[in-house]
C-alpha positions in Angstrom: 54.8 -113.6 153.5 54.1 -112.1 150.0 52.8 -116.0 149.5 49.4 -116.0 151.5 46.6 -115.3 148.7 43.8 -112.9 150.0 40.7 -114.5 150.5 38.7 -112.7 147.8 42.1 -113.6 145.4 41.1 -117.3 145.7 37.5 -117.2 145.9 37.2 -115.6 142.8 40.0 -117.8 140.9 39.3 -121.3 142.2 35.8 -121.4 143.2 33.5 -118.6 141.9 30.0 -118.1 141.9 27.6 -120.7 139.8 25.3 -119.7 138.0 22.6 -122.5 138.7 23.2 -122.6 142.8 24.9 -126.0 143.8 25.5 -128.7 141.9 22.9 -131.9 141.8 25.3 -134.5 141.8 28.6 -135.6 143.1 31.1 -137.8 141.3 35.1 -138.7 140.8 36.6 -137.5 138.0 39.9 -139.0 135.7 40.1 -142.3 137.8 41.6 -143.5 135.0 43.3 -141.1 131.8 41.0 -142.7 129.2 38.2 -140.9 131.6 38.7 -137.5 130.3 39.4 -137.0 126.4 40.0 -133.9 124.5 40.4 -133.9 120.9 40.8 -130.0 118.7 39.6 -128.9 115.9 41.5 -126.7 113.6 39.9 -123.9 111.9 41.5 -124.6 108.4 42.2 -127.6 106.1 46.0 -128.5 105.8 47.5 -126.7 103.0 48.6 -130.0 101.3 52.2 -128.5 100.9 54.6 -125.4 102.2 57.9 -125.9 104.7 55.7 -127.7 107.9 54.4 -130.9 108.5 51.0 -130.4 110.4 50.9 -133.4 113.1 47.9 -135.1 114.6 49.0 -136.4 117.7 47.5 -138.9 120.4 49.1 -138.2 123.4 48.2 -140.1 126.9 49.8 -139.0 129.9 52.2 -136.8 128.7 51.8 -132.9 128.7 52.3 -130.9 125.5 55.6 -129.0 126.1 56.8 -132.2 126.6 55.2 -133.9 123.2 56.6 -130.8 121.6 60.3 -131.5 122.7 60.4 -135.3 121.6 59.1 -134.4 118.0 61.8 -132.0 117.7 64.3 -133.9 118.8 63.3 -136.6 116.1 63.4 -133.7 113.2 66.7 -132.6 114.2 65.1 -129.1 115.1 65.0 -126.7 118.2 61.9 -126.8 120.4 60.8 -123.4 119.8 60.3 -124.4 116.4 57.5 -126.4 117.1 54.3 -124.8 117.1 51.0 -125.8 118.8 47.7 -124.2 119.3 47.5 -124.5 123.1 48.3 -126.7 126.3 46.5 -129.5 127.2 45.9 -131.6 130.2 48.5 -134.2 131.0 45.5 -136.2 132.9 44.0 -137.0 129.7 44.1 -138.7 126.5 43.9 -135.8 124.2 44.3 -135.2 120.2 46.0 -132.7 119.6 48.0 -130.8 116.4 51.6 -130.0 116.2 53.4 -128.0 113.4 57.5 -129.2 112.9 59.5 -127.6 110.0 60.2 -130.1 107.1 63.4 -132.2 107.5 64.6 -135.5 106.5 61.5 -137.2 107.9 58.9 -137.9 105.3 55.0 -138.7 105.5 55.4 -142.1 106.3 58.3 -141.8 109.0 56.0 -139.3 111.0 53.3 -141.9 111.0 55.4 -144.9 112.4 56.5 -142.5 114.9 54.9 -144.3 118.5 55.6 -144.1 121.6 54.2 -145.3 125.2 52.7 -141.7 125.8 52.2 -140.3 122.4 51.4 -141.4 118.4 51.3 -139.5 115.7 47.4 -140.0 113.5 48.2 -137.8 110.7 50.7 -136.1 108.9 49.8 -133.3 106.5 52.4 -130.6 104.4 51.5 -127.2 105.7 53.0 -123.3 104.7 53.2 -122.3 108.1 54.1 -122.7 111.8 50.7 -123.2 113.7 50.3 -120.7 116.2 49.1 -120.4 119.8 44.8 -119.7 119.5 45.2 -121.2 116.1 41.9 -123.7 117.0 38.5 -123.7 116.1 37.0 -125.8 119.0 37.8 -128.8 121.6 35.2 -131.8 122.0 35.1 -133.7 124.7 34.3 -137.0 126.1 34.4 -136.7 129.9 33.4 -140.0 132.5 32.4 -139.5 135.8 32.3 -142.4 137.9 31.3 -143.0 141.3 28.1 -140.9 140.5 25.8 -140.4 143.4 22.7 -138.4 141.7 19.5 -137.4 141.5 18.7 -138.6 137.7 15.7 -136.2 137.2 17.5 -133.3 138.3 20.7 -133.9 137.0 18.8 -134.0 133.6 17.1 -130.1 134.7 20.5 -129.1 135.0 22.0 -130.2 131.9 19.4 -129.6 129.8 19.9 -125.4 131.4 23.4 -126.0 131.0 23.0 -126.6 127.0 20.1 -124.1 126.6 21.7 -120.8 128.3 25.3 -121.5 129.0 27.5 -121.4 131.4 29.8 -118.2 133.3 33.0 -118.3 130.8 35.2 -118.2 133.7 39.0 -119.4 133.4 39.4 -122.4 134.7 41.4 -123.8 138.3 44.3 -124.5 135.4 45.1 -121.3 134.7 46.2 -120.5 138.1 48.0 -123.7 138.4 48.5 -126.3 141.0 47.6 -125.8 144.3 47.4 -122.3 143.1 50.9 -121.9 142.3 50.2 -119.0 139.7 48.4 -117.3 141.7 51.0 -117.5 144.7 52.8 -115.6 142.0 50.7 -112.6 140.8 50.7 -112.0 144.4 54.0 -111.9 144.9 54.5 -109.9 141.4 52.1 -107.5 143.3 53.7 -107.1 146.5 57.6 -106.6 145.1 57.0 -105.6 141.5 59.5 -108.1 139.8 58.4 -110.5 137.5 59.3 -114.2 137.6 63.1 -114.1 135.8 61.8 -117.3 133.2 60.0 -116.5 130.5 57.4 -119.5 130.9 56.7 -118.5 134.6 56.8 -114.8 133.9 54.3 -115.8 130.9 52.3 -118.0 133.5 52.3 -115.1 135.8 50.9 -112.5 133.5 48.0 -114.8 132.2 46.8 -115.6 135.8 46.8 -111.9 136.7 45.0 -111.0 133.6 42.5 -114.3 134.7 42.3 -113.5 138.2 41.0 -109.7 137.2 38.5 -111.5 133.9 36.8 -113.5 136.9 36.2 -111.4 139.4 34.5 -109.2 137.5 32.3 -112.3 135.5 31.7 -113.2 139.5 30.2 -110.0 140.3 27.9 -110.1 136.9 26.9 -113.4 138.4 26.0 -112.7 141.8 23.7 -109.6 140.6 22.4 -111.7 137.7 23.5 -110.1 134.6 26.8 -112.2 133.5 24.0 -113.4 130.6 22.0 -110.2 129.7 23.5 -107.0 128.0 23.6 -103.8 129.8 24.3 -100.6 128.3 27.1 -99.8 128.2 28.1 -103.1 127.9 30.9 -104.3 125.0 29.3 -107.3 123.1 31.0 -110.1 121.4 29.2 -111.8 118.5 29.0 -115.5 119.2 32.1 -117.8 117.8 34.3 -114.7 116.9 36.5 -112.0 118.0 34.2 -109.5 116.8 32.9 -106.5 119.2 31.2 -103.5 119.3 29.9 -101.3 122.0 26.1 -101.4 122.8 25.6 -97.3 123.5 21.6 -98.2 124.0 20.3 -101.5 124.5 17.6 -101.3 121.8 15.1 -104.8 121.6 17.0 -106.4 119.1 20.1 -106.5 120.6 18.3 -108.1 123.9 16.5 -110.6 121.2 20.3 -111.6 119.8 21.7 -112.0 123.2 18.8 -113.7 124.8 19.3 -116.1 121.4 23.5 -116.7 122.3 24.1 -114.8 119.0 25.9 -112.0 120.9 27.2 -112.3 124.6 28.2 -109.3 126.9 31.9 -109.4 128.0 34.0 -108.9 130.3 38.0 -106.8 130.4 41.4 -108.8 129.8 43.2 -106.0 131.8 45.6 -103.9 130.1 47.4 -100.3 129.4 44.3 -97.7 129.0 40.7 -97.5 129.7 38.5 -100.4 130.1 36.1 -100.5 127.0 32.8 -100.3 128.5 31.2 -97.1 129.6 28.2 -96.2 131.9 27.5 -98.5 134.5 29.1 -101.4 133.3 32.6 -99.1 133.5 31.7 -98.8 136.9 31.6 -102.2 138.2 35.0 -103.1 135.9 36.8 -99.9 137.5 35.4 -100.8 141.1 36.8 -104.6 140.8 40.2 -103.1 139.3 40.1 -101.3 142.3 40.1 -104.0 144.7 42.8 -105.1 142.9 44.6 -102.3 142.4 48.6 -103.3 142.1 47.4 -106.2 139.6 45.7 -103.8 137.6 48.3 -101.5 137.5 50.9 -103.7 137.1 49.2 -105.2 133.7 49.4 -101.5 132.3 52.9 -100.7 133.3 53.8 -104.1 131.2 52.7 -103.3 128.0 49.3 -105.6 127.4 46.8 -103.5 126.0 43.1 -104.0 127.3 40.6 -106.8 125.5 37.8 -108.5 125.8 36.8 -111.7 126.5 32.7 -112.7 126.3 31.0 -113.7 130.0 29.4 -116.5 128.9 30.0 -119.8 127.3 28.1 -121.7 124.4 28.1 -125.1 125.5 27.1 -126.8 122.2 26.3 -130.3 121.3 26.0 -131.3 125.2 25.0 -135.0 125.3 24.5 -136.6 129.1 24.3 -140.3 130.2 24.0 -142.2 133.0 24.8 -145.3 133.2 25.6 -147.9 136.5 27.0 -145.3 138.7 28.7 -143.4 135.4 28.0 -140.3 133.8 29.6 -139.7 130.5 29.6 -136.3 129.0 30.0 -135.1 125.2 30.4 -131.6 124.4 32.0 -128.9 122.1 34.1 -125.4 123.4 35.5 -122.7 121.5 39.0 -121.8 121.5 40.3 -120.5 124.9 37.1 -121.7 127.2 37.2 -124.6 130.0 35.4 -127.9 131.0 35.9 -127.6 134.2 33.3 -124.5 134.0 31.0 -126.7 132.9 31.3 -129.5 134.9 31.2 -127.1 138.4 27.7 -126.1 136.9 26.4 -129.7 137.2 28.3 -131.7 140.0 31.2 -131.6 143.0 34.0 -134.0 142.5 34.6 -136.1 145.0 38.3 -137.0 143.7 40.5 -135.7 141.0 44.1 -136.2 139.5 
């Protein structure tokens, strides 16, 4: 019983609000893995030296946790010694970095090291363990076949898509397959015990905290302001974690967030007071409201409120079409998902 999601729950998780209306173009997605490719960016050079070796991995198929458990078995190390910057898909071919403490394994060990699902690119000495968020950006290179689309409108929409953004919701992902997270916050909210494991107690807590983020960004986007700053509003300066509070919207402000210098954002929920005030604090106290036990819950546990920004910079989007195929190229920032962009510009008909 505590299993069957409220409505609202998985409207607002797995298919929000758009911000353009329906998409203009329908299409498969990861027929293949090679279709959908991921590669990070760190936010620093590798130190050169120091106890870690700083990995660039290739991985196909193969999830990270996994990845992470195989290169510490060849270093002779435990698994939570390994550190990464954040999960990636398993449907993908993805580049990714790994940090494992020095052992016997030198430089040129670590880049013989190949397997059916993963290869190791570059090996780097590093001073320390490379943390979760540790990433400046992830480009992607995403095909979708089977395309059935208008080509002039498909264009409109990409070309809005790359000039304003797109709603920075969390992505289907977070709340896992077939919902699965979500089944948990809800039971987490009907009996008040946490998963017992820490990774499903960990999942847990992140899709409450994402389930609360987007139904607020959905509201902003059904009364048209999950792009335009509001007093009261919290702003985030674009590409950092940098915010301040905007007491009175003065003309320069609106300038800098009509320009995607600044963006207006939206609560992780927390212990305390949301952030904004006036208005703005309404609408984030009357969705906490609605979902009240989460809300509470995410206090009573110790996460203190943040802020994450409404929209999403979509920068360096390239489209093109070709026989039946649309191949995408784009660049995120730490923490955002494609699949908020893609919803923006077409339905899948399939997908892994």
């Amino acid at each position: 019983m505590t299993d069957v999601v409220p409505e609202h729950w998985r409207r607002v998780a797995l298919d929000p609000p758009r911000a353009y209306g329906e998409p203009v173009a329908q299409g498969s997605l990861r027929i293949s893995v090679e279709d959908f490719e991921v590669y990070e960016e760190l936010p620093f050079e590798p130190d050169g030296h120091g106890a870690h070796w700083l990995l660039r991995v290739v991985k196909r198929g193969a999830n990270t946790e996994w990845v992470a458990g195989q290169l510490a078995r060849l270093a002779g190390v435990r698994a939570a010694d390994i550190g990464f910057a954040g999960l990636k898909d398993r449907h993908a071919l993805t580049s990714q970095w790994f940090s494992v403490p020095q052992s016997t394994l030198t430089a040129d060990a670590w880049l013989a090291v190949e397997h059916p699902e993963y290869r190791v690119l570059e090996a780097y000495l590093h001073g320390r363990k490379l943390r979760r968020g540790a990433l400046a950006a992830n480009r992607f290179r995403i095909c979708v076949r089977q395309l059935h689309a208008d080509a002039q409108a498909l264009q409109a929409r990409v070309a809005k898509v790359a000039g304003l953004g797109v709603p920075n919701y969390f992505g289907v992902q977070r709340f896992g397959r077939e919902g699965a997270n979500l089944a948990r916050v809800h039971r987490w909210s009907a009996t008040g015990s946490l998963p017992g494991s820490r990774s499903e107690r960990s999942f847990t807590l992140s899709a409450a905290r994402s389930l609360l983020f987007n139904a607020v960004l959905a509201e902003r986007v059904d009364n048209g302001t999950w792009d335009t700053l509001l007093p009261g509003d919290v702003a985030n300066l674009e590409g950092s974690g940098s915010i301040f509070a905007v007491a009175e919207l003065t003309p320069d402000l609106a300038e800098r967030c009509r320009a995607r210098d600044i963006h207006p954002t939206g609560p992780l929920w927390g212990a305390g007071e949301v952030r904004a005030s006036a208005g703005v604090r309404a609408l984030e106290n009357a969705v906490g409201t609605r979902f009240d036990s989460v809300a509470a819950l995410l206090g009573a546990v110790g996460l203190k409120q943040e802020r994450r920004p409404l929209r999403l910079r979509v920068a360096d989007l390239k489209a093109q079409v070709d026989e039946a195929a649309l191949t995408l190229e784009f660049r995120l920032g730490a923490g955002a998902f494609a699949t908020t962009v893609l919803r923006e510009l077409l339905q899948p008909i399939t997908e892994a």
